[in-house]
C-alpha positions in Angstrom: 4.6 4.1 -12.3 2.8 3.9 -8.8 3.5 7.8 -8.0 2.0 8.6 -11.9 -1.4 6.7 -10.4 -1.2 9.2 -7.1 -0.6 12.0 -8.9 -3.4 11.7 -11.6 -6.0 10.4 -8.3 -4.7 13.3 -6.1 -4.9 15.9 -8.6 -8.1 14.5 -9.8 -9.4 14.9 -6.1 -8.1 18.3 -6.0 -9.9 19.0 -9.4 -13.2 17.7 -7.5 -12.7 20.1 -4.5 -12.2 23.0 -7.2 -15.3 22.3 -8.9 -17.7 21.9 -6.2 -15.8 25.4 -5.0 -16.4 26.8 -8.6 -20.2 25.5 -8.1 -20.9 27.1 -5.1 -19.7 30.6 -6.3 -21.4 30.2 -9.7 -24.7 29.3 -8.1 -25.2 27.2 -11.3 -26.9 23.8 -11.3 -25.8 23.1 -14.4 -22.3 23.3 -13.3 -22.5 21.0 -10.8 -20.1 17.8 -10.3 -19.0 18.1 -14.1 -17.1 14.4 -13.8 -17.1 11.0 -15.5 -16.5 8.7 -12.3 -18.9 8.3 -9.4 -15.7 8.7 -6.9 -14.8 12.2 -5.8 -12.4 12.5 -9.2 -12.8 14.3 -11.8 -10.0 12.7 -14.0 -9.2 16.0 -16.2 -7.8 17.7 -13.5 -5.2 14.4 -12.9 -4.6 14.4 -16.6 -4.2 17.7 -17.2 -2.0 17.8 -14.8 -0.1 14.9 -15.9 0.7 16.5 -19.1 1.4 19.5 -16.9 4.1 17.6 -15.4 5.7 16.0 -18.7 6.8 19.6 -19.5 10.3 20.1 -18.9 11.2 22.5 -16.0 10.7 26.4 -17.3 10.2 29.4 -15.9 6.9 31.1 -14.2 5.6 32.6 -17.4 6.3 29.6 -19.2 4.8 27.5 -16.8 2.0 29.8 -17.1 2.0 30.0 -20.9 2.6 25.9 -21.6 0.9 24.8 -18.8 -2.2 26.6 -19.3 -1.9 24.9 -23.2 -1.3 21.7 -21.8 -4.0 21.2 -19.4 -6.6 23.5 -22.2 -5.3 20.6 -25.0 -5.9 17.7 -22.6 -9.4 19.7 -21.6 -10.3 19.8 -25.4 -9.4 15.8 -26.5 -10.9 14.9 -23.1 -14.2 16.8 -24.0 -14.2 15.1 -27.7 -13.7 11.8 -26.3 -16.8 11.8 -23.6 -18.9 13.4 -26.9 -17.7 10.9 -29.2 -17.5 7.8 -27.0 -20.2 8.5 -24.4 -23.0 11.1 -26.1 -22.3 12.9 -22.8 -21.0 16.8 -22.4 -19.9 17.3 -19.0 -19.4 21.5 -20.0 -20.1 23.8 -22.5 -18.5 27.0 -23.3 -20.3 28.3 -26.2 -21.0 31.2 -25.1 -18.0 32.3 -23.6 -15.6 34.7 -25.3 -13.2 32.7 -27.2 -14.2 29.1 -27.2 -13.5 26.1 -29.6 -16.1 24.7 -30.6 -17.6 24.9 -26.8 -15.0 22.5 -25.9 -12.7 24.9 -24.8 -11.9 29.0 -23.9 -9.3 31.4 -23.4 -10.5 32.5 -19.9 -10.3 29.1 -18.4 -7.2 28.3 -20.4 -6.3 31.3 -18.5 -6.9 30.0 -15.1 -5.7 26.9 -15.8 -2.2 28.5 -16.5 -2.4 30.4 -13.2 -3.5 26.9 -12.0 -0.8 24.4 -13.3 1.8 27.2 -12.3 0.3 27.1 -8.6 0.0 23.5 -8.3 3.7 22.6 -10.0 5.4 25.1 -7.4 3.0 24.6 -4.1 1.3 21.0 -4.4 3.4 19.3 -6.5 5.9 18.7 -3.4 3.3 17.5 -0.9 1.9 14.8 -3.7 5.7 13.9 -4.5 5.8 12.8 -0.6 2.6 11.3 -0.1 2.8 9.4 -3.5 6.5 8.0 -2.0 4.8 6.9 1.6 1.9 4.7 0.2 2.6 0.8 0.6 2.2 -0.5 -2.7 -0.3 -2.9 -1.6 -2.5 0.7 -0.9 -1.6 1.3 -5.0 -3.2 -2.4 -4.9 -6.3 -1.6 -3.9 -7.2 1.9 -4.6 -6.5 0.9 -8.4 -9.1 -1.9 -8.3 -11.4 0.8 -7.0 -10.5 2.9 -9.6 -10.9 0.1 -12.1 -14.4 -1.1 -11.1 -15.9 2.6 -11.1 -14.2 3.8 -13.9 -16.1 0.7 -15.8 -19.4 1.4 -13.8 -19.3 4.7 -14.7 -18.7 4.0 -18.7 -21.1 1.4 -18.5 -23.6 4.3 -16.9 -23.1 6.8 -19.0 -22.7 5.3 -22.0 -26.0 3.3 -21.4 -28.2 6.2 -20.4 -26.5 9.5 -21.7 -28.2 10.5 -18.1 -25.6 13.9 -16.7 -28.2 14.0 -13.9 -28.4 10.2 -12.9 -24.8 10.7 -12.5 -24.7 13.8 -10.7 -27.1 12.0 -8.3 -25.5 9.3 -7.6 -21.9 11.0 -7.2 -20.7 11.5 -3.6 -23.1 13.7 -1.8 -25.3 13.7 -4.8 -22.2 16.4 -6.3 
């Protein structure tokens, strides 16, 4: 159960990294920091990736193929859920080829094939490791962390709807 937690934070982090790296080469403010906790996570990406790794063991183009559907179905109820439960949109794709509803689109479900594919055969081993060497007491703590943003941060948005507020108060103001 402790290496499920490390794997959703550290793939969460990574998602983080990605989007601040997808921000930068969009030049888009409106794309910035597109996450629900104030901690550098953007929890998608760890449960995405989660599902990701639920999948039973295939080959590349399956990977590709199921892992890009996986993480894009994931994307989608995560979407609904911050619209339904929180008023808040963290991204919309409405006017990109092939959405659902905005929710969703076929070039980012796409990349995230490419993506899952990548990070099952490449990172996957490295978080297996580092999720084995962490004391549980480590676990402990970085869960109570977790816990009390994760509430701060549904407490935020859900109070003020405010994207911007929490863009600002995000690490590094990302």
């Amino acid at each position: 159960m402790a290496s499920l937690l490390w794997y959703f934070w550290i793939y969460s982090f990574l998602g983080w990294l990605l989007e601040l790296a997808f921000a930068a080469a969009s030049r888009s403010r409106e794309r910035r920091r597109r996450c629900l906790l104030f901690l550098p996570l953007c929890p998608v990406y760890g449960l995405g990736m989660l599902a990701v790794l639920a999948l039973p063991p295939m080959g590349r183009l399956g990977q590709v193929v199921f892992g890009g559907l996986a993480a894009t179905a994931v994307e989608y109820v995560y979407h609904w859920g911050c619209e339904r439960f929180l008023g808040v949109r963290f991204w919309e794709y409405g006017r990109v080829p092939g959405n659902l509803r905005g929710r969703v689109c076929l070039p980012f479900t796409l990349a995230w094939g490419l993506l899952t594919w990548a990070a099952v055969r490449f990172v996957q081993p490295g978080a297996a490791a580092l999720a084995g060497a962490v004391p549980a007491a480590a676990t402990y703590i970085c869960l109570l962390v977790f816990t009390a943003d994760l509430a701060c941060s549904l407490w935020f948005l859900r109070t003020t709807g405010d994207l911007e507020g929490m863009r600002a108060a995000g690490p590094l103001g990302f």
